[in-house]
Structure formats: C-alpha cells, structure tokens
N, C-alpha and C positions, 0 to 999 in steps of 0.2 A: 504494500500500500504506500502512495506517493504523500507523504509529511505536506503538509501546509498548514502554516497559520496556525500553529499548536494543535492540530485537527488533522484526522486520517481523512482521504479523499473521500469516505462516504459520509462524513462529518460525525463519527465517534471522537470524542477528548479523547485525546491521548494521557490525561491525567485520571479519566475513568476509572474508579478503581474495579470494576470489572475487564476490563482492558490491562489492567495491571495483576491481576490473580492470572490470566489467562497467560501473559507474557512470563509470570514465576513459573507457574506451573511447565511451561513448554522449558525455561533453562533449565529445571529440575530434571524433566525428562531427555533433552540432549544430554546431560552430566552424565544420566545414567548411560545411556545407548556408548557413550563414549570413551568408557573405564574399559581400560587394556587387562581384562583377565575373560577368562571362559565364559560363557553365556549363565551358563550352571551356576558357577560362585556369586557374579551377580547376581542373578536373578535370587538366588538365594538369602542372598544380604537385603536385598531391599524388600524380597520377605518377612526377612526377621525385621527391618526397619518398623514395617507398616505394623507388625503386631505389636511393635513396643509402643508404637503413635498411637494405635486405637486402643491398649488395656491401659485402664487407669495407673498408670507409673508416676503420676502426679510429676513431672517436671523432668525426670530422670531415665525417660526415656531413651533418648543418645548415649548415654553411661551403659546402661543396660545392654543396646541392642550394638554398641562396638563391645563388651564384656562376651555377648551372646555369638558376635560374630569372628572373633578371635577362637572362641571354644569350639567353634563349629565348619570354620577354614570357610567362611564368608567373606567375599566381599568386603571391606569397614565402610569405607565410602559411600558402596549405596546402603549399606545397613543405616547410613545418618543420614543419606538424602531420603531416605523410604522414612524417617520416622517424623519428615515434613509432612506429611499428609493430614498427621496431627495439628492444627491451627485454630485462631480461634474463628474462622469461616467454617472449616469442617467439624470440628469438635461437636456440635449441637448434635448434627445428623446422626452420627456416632453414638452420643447417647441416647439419642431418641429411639435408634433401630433398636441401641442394646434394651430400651422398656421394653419396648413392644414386641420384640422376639422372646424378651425372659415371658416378659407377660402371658404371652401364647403359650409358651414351654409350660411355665407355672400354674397356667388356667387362673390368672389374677385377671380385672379389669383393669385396661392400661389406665381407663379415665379416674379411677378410684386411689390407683397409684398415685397418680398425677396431684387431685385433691389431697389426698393427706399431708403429702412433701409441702404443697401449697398453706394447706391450712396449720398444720403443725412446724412448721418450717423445717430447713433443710437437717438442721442437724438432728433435730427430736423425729421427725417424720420419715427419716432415712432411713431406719432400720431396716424393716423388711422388704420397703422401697430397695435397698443397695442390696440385697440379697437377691432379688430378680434384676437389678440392673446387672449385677456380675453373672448370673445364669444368661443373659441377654446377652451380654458383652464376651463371653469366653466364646460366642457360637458368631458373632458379629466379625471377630476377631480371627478365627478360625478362616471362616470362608473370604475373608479380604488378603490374609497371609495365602491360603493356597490360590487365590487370583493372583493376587501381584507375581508369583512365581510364575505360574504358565504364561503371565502376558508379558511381562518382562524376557523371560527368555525367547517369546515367540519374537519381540521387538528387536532383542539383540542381535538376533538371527537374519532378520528380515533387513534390519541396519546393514549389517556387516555385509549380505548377499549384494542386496543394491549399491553398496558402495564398491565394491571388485566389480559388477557387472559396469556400471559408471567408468574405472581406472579402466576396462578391458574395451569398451570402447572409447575411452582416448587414444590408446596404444594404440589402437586399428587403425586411427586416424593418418 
C-alpha cells in the first residue's frame, strides 16, 4: 500500500491501532518462519510459547516456557515469541473460552459463573469460578498448543519451499 498523508491509499490511519496489532502480529510471525533451526524444534517452541501465554503463569510466562524449552530441545526464541499471543487484546478471549468450555465440561451455567464473580467480587466469588476456569483453560490451552504446532510447522515448511523454489528460478534466469 502506497503511504500518503499519514494515511494508506485506501484511507486506513496508519496510527490505527488495528493496523498496528495486524502489523505486530505479521513481525511476530516473519520472526518465526525465519529462525534457522528445523521446522520440528520451532514449531515446537512456539508450542510450548502459546501454552505458557494462554495458562495463567500470571507474568512468568517467558521464564517458564524458555525453562520448558531448554528441557525439551525447543526452539527458545519462538518459545518467547509464541508466549506473545498472551496480551492484553487476547487475554479476555482466553479467559472467556476457558469459562465457557470449563462451564460445558463442569455442567455449571456460564451466566451464573459470570454473576457470582460479579456480585461477590473477584476474589470472594472466585473460588469455584477458578476451579472451572482452570478445567476450561487446561482444555483451551491444550488445543491452541497442539494448533500452533501443526501450523507452525506446516508455515515453516511452506516458507522454506517457496523460498528455494523463488532462489531456483533466479538461477534459471
């Protein structure tokens, strides 16, 4: 897109902060496609990333999932770009999937959960609330670690093909 005027040609801000999540997110995922080790090891590490992003690690997440990714011959790198996913844009969704999945799981009303925490506040009304958020969340968590794996490595793959096939036909030239 051709810059003008502080403004992309279809007239989006370029200060947009939707324009700007979208532009993060894309260097995140160059970073990844771009780490000089096996498809496997990345894709690994930015596995372990995203599960330490989505379980409540309360801040400690990056500690953890390079601790995780050393023990486990990952990746470090994307293990700490994958536990970006965590932010405070994504975080809500995260929690809310983990109610509403524990909630299913536990046979609770999510909207009843929702009210107590409300009416009782976070800390008094948490109890059994955080006990189906963590049943929600171990299963939230689960199925976004084994995605990020297969798409990650399908992306590496796909990177790396298209880039030889790219260098093979310059040399032709």
């Amino acid at each position: 897109m051709e810059k003008t005027d502080g403004k992309y040609r279809n007239g989006i801000d370029k200060k947009h902060p939707l324009v700007w999540i979208r532009r993060r997110a894309k260097l995140i995922y160059l970073r990844i496609l771009r780490i000089d080790d096996p498809p496997e090891r990345i894709a690994r590490g930015a596995s372990i990333g995203v599960l330490m992003g989505v379980l409540p690690t309360f801040g400690l997440g990056m500690i953890f999932s390079l601790a995780a990714a050393f023990v486990l011959k990952a990746n470090k790198a994307s293990a700490v770009l994958g536990t970006l996913i965590a932010n405070p844009l994504t975080s809500p969704f995260f929690w809310t999937m983990s109610v509403v999945v524990g909630s299913f799981i536990m046979r609770e009303d999510y909207s009843t959960i929702v009210d107590k925490v409300k009416a009782e506040g976070f800390l008094t009304g948490a109890g059994w609330a955080y006990v189906v958020f963590l049943v929600g969340n171990v299963i939230v968590s689960a199925v976004s670690t084994f995605a990020t794996y297969y798409a990650v490595k399908y992306a590496v793959i796909r990177h790396r093909r298209r880039k030889a096939e790219r260098l093979l036909r310059k040399l032709e030239r």
